[in-house]
C-alpha positions as CSV (number, residue, x, y, z in Angstrom):
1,X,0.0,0.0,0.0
2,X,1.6,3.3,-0.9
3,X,1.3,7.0,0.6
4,X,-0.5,10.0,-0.1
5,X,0.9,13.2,-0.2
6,X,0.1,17.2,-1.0
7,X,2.0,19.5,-2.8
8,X,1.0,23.0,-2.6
9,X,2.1,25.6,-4.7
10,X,2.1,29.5,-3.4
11,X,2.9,32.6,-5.1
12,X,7.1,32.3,-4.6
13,X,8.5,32.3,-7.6
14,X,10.7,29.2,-8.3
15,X,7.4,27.1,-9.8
16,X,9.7,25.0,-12.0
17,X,10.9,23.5,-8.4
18,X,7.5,22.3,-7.8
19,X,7.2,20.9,-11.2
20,X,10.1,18.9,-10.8
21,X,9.3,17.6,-7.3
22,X,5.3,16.7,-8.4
23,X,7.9,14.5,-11.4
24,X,9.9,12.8,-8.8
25,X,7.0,12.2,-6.3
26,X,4.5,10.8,-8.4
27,X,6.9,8.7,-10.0
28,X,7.8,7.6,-6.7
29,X,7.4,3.7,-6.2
30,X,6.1,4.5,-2.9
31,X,3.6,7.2,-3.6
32,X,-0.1,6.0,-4.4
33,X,-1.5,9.8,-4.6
34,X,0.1,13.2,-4.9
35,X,-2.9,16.0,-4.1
36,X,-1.8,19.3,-6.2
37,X,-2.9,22.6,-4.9
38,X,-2.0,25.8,-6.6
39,X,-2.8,28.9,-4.4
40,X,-4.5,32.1,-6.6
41,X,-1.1,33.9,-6.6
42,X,1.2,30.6,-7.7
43,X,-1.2,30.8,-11.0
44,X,0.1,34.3,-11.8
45,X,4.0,33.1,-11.2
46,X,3.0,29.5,-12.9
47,X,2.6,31.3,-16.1
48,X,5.0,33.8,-15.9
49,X,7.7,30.9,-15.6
50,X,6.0,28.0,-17.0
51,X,3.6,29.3,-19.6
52,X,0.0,30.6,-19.4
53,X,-0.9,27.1,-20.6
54,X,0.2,25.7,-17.4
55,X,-1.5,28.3,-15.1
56,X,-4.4,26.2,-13.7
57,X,-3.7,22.4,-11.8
58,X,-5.1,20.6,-14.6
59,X,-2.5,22.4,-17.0
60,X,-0.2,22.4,-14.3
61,X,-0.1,18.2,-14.5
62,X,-0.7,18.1,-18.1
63,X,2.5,19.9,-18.7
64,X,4.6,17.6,-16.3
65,X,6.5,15.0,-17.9
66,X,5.1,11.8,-16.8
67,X,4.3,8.2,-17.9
68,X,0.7,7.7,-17.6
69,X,0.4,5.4,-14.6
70,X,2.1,7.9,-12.5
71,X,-0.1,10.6,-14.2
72,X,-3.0,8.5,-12.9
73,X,-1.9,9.2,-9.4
74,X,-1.7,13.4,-9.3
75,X,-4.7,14.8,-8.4
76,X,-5.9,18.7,-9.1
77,X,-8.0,20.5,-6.5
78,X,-9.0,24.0,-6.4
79,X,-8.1,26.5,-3.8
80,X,-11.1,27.2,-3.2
81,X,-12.4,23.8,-2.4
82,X,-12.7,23.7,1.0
83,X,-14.7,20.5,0.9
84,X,-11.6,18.5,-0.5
85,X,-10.7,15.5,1.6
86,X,-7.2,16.7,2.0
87,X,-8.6,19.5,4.1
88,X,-9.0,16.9,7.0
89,X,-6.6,15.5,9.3
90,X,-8.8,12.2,8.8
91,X,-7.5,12.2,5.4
92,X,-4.1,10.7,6.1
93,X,-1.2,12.3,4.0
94,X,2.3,10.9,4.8
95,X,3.0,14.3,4.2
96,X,3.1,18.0,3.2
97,X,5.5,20.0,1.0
98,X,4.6,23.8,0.3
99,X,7.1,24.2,-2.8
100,X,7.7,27.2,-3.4
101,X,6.5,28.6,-0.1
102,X,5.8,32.1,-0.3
103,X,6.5,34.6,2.4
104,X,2.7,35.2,3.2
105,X,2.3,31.6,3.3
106,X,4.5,31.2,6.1
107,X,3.1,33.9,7.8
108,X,-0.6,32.9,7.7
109,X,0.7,28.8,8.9
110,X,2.5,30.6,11.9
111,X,-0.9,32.1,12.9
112,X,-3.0,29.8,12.5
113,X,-4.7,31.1,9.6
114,X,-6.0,29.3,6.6
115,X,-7.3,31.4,3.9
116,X,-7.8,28.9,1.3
117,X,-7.6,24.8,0.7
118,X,-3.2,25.4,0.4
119,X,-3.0,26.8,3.5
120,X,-5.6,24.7,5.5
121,X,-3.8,21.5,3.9
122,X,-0.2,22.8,5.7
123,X,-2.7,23.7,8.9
124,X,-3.7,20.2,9.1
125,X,-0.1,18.5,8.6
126,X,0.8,21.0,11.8
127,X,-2.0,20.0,13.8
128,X,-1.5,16.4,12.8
129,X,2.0,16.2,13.2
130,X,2.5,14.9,9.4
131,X,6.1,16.3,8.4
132,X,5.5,19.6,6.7
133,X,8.3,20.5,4.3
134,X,8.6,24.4,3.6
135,X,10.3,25.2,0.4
136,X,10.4,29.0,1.8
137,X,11.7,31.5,-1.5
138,X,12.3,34.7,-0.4
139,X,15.2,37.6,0.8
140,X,16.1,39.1,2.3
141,X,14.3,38.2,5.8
142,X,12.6,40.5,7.9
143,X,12.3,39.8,11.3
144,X,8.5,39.0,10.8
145,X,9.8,36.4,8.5
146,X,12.3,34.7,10.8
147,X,10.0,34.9,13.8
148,X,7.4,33.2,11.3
149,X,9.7,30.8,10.3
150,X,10.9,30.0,14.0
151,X,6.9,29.4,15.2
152,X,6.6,26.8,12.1
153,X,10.0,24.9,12.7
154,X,8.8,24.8,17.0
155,X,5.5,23.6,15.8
156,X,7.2,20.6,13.9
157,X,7.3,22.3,10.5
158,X,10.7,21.9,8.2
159,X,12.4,25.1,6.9
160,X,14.0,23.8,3.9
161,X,14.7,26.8,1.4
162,X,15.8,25.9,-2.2
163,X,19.5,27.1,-1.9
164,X,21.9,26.0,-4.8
165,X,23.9,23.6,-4.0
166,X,27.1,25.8,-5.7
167,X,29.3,21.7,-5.4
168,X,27.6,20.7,-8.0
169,X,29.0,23.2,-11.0
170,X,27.0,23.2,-14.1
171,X,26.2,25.9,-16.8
172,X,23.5,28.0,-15.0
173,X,25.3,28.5,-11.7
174,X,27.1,32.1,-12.6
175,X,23.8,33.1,-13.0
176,X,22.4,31.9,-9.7
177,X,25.9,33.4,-8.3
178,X,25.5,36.9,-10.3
179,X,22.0,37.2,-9.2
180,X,22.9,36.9,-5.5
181,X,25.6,39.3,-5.9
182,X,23.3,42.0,-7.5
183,X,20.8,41.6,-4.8
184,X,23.3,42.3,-1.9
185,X,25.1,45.6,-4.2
186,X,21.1,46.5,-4.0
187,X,20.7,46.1,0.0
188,X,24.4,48.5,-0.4
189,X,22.8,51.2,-2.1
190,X,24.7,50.3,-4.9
191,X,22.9,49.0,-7.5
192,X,24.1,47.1,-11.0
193,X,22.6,47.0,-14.3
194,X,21.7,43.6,-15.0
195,X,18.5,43.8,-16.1
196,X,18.5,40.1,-16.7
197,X,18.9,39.1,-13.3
198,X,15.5,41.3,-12.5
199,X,12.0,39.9,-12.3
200,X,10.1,41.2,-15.2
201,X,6.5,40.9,-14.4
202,X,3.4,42.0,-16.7
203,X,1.8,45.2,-16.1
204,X,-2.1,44.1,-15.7
């Protein structure tokens, strides 16, 4: 008998991580369901990074490259849905990962709050004591921030924030190293031109 699991996706950017992971997991010998929840604000940065095409959970699975027994086992819910079983701790998950897991997620899981099926889905892991893996993408950190993320790590959650792992090389990493470098010159008052290293969002 395999496990269930959730993936929720916020409005962090970083939604190719979550693509990837919703790859490995439901390909996963071990995993019988993966539950896929994309929060309102993770469908603005889903098709800004992964295409328009993608920007709902059914487009979000149909565009993830699986063989079709594991694409049996993903299922979409809304965010608004409420009434999902995943919403209940008598749903059994073997777990919860928030990838990416946006700032104002955090927040809202450190006080309780669930506005929406995402964040009442990593409310439930909590109160369950299912592990609850936080892919937290943002900097810098305010102090709201850390004493968010301190509240979720004492109430059993897992901090673990996409950082590159710079060991293993390869042909995107001056990027990944440029763009951290740009970011601290801006906290300097000294900004660089690299417009490429800058989010480029669509005016409404």
């Amino acid at each position: 008998m395999g496990v269930e699991l959730a993936l929720v996706v916020t409005g962090a950017c970083g939604t190719r991580l979550a693509a990837r992971f919703a790859e490995l997991a439901a390909s996963h010998p071990q995993v019988e369901t993966l539950h896929v929840v994309l929060s309102d604000g993770a469908r603005f940065v889903v098709a800004d990074e992964l295409g328009a095409d993608r920007a709902t959970p059914a487009g979000f699975v149909a565009g993830l490259a699986l063989k079709p027994a594991a694409r049996r086992r993903v299922k979409t819910w809304a965010e608004a849905d409420m009434n999902a079983p995943i919403a209940s701790g008598s749903h059994r998950l073997a777990g919860v990962v928030v990838l990416p897991c946006s700032a104002a997620t955090a927040c809202s899981l450190a006080a309780g709050v669930s506005r929406g099926l995402g964040q009442r889905v990593g409310d439930v892991a909590l109160k369950q004591r299912w592990p609850l893996l936080l892919g937290f993408r943002e900097t810098p950190l305010s102090a709201i921030h850390l004493q968010a993320l301190l509240t979720l790590t004492q109430a059993g959650g897992v901090v673990v924030p996409p950082i590159p792992a710079y060991y293993l090389g390869g042909d995107e990493m001056p990027r990944f190293v440029d763009h951290y470098c740009v970011r601290l010159f801006d906290l300097l008052g000294l900004p660089v031109n690299r417009a490429d290293l800058r989010w480029r969002g669509e005016e409404a």
